[in-house]
N, C-alpha and C positions, 0 to 999 in steps of 0.2 A: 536743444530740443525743448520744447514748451514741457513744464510739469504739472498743469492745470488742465480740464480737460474743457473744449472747444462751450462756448455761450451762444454761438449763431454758427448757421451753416458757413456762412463768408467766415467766420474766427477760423473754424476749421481748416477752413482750403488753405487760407495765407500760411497758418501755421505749419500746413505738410506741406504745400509747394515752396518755402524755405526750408525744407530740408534737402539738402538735393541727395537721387534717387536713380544716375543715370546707370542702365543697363550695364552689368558687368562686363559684359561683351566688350562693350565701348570702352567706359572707363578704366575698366581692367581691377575695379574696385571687390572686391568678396564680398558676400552681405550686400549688397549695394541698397536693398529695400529695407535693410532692417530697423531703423533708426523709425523711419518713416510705420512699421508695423507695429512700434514699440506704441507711438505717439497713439495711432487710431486702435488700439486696443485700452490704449488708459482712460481715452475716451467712452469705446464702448464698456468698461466694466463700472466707470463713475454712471453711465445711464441705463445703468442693471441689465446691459445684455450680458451673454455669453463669449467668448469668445477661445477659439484656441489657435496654436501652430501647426502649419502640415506643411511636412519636409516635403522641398523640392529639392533629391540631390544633387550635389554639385555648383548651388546656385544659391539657396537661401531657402526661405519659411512665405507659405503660402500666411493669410489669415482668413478665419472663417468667426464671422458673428451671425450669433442665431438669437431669435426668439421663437420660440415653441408655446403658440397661445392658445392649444387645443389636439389633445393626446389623435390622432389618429386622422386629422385635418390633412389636406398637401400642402407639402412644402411647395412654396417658391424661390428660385434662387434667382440673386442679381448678383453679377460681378462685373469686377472693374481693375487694372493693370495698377502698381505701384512705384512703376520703373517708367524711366524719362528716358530719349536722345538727346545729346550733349546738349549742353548749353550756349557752347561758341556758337561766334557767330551774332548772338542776339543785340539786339539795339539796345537794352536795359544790361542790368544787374541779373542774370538770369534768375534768381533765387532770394529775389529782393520778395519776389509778388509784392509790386507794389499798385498801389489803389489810386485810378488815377481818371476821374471823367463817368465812375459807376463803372468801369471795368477794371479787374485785378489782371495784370500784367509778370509775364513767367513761366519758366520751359516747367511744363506737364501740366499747368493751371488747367486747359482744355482738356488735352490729351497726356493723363485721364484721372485725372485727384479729382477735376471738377466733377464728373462724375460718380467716381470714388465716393464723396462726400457729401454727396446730395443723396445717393444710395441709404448710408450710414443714418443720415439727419431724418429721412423721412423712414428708416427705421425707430429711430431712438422719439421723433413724435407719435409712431404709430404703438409704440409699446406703449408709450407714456398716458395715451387715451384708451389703453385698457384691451375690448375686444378687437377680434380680427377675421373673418373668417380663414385665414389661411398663414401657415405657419414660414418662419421667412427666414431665407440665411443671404449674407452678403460674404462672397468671398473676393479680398484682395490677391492678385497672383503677383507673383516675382515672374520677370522675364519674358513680358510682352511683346516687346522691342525690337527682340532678336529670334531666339531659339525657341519663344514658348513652352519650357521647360516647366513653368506655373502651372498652365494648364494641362500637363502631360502628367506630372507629380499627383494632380488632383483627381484627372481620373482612374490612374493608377487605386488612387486611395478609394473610389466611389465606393467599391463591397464593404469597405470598414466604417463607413457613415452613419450607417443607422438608420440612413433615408433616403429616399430616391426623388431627388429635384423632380417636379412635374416638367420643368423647364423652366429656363432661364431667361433673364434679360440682361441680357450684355449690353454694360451703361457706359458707350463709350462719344464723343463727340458727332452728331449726324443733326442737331438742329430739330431734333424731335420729330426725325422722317424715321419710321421705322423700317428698318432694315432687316429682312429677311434671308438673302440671297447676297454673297456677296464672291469675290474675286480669289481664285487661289495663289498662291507666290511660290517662285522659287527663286534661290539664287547658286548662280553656279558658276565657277572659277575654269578660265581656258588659260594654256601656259604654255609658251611655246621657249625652247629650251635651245640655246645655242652658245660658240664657243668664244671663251674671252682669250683676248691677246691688247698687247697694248697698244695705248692710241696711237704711237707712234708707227707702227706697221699692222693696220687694221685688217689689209689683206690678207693676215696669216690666223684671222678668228672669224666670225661670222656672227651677225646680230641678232639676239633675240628681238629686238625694236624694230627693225625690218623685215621681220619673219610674222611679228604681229601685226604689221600694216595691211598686210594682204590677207589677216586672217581676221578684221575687225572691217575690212572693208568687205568680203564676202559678206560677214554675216548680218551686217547691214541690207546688202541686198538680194540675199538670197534667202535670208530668215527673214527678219523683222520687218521689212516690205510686202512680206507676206503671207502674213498671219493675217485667216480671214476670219475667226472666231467671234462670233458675236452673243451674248446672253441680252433677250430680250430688259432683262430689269438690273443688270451688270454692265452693259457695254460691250469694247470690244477687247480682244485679247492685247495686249502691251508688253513690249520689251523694248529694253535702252541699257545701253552700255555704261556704266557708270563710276567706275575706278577702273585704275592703270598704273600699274607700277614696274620699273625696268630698269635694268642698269644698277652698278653699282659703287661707281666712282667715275669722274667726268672723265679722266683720261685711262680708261679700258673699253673697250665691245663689249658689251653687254650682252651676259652669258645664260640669262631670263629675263621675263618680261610677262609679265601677269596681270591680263583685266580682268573684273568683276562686272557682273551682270545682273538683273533683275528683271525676270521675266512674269507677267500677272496673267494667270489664264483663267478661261473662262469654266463656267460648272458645266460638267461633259467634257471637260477635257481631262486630259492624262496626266501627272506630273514626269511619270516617267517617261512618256515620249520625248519632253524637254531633250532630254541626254540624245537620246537616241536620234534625233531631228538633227541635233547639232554634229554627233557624232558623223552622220551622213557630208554634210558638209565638209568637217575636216577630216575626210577619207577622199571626198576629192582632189583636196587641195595637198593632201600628202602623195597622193597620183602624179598631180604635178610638177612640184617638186619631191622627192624623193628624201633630199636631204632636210624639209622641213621637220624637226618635232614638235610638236603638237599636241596635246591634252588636252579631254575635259573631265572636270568635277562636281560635282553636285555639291553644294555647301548646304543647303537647308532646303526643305521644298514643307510647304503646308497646304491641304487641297482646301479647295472653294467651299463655300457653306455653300449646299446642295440638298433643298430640303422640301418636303411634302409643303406648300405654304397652306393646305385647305385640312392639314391638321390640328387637331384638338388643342394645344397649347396658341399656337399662332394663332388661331381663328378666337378664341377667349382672348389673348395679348390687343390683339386690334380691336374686336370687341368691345373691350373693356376704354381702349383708348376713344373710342367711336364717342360710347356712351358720356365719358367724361369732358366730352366737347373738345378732344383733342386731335391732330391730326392720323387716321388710321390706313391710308391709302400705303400698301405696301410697293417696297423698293428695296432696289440694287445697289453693292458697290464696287468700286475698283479696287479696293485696298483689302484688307486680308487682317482679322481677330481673333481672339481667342474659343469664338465662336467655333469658328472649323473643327477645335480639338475638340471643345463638349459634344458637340453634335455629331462626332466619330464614336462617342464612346453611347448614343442616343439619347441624348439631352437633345428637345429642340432647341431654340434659341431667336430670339428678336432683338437686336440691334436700336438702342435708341438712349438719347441722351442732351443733356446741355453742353452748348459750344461748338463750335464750328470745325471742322475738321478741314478746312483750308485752310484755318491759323494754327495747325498743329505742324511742327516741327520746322517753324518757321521764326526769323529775329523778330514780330511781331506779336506771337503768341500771346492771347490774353481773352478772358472770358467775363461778359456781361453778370453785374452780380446779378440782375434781375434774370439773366437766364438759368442762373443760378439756382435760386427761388425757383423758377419756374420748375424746373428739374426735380426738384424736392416733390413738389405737388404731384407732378403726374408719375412720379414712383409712389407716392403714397395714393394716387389712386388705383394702378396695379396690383398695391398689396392687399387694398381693400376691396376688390374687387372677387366676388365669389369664386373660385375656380370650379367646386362642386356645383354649380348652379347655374352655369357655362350654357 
């Protein structure tokens, strides 16, 4: 880990995108962020911010830097994720970030240290030149990735703060489209359960892998064919079948068989209907056959950022972007942030950042330093931007 603290916003990023940071979920690693919170706190107390740890049980330590540039001013919050999806798979060194053409190359560069650190940077200039009209915290969460447990930790903690974020800007990859509205997720595990005998006499057991053919071909087209959901500034509703696992030695019947799902619904929609939708399907198809078992699960579900856009924070956020000659036309996404949880606990929230979010979680992954930069700028114009004067 670097023991000097960052000289340019690019010093920054290489240095936390070499650490790697992926989701404990994934990596199965404890701490997974931590190294990574260690680094951007050494940084922010060498450029005289604040900074402290908030427990995210079970998972790790949020971080939170603040500048407080005026007793009774509002605060603005920006935050940004400090956990990555793995690294295989990439065409590089995943954890090299290496610098190659004006773009640094590496799993999280984009999604989300680059934002991360353009957050941090255009804090630590905006302290550095003194006044502000508005008081500023950035918090890094643990556990973006998967469970959101960072931002569930945080709101948990909001009463014990001291201050009530006006709202937030979640600095996450979007190419500097501001994002108000975006997609809810769930994912949920079907299992259908049948009996092993050996391969040699397969007649005297029954397959769970032939038990999920008929029940992954249903829901193909009896769900995901037709879901008609649409959010004017989101899209449409999305599901796809996306892991399978079965069997447990070549020569036995395979006695389970378990795929993974991931279903993105639209705002006005239900999380809970999910289950219940599917549940309807596999009730007919246990009609059918009788001897079918059949389950399902809910593994995660996070609802849609679903939010007034013609309120006060949102309407200053664009605003302020308009004014600074930057892009302010509000939009939707498919994909699903830490957004949802602020804005459940009433933080509003706008979505915006450097890097692209089709090169996130991909063997390409890599972010313009110049969007970089750019990044820096138009959060230091958010934070200079008057909130009281709105």
């Amino acid at each position: 880990m670097q023991t000097k603290p960052a000289g340019s916003v690019k010093e920054m990023l290489i240095s936390a995108a070499q650490i790697p940071s992926v989701n404990k979920f994934i990596s199965k690693c404890e701490d997974a962020e931590r190294e990574v919170a260690q680094y951007l706190s050494m940084c922010a107390q060498s450029y005289g911010l604040k900074y402290k740890m908030i427990e995210a049980p079970g998972t790790g330590n949020n971080l939170l830097i603040t500048r407080e540039f005026k007793s009774g001013a509002p605060w603005i919050m920006f935050a940004a994720h400090m956990d990555t999806v793995s690294g295989d798979g990439m065409a590089r060194d995943p954890f090299a970030a290496e610098e190659i053409n004006g773009r640094i190359y590496g799993r999280g560069v984009s999604d989300d240290k680059g934002g991360l650190c353009a957050s941090i940077w255009a804090l630590k200039e905006t302290s550095q030149e003194g006044s502000c009209p508005n008081n500023i915290a950035v918090l890094a969460t643990v556990d973006e990735e998967q469970r959101r447990t960072g931002a569930v930790a945080f709101t948990a903690y909001l009463p014990s703060l001291g201050f009530k974020p006006s709202g937030v800007i979640v600095a996450e990859p979007t190419l500097f489209k501001p994002i108000v509205r975006h997609a809810g997720v769930a994912h949920f595990s079907v299992t259908v359960k049948g009996r092993a005998a050996h391969a040699s006499e397969p007649y005297k057991g029954k397959s769970a892998i032939n038990g999920m053919l008929k029940v992954i071909e249903t829901i193909e087209k009896e769900y995901i064919a037709n879901l008609r959901a649409v959010d004017p500034l989101c899209g449409k509703a999305q599901c796809s079948i996306n892991m399978i696992n079965g069997g447990r030695q070549v020569n036995a019947v395979p006695d389970l068989c378990v795929i993974k799902i991931d279903r993105r619904f639209m705002p006005g929609e239900k999380s809970g209907d999910v289950i219940v939708d599917i549940e309807k399907i596999l009730a007919k198809l246990r009609l059918a056959d009788p001897e079918l078992d059949v389950s399902v699960n809910m593994d995660f579900y996070d609802d849609p950022l679903s939010q007034d856009i013609d309120g006060t924070f949102i309407q200053w956020a664009l605003g302020s972007l308009k004014k600074s000659g930057y892009n302010s036309t509000p939009a939707g996404a498919q994909y699903a942030t830490d957004a949802g949880e602020f804005n459940r606990a009433g933080l509003p929230c706008v979505i915006i950042g450097p890097g692209n979010d089709a090169l996130s979680h991909t063997a390409e992954e890599s972010i313009g330093i110049d969007e970089l930069e750019t990044g820096v700028k138009i959060f230091k114009a958010l934070m200079r931007s008057d909130y009281t004067g709105r």
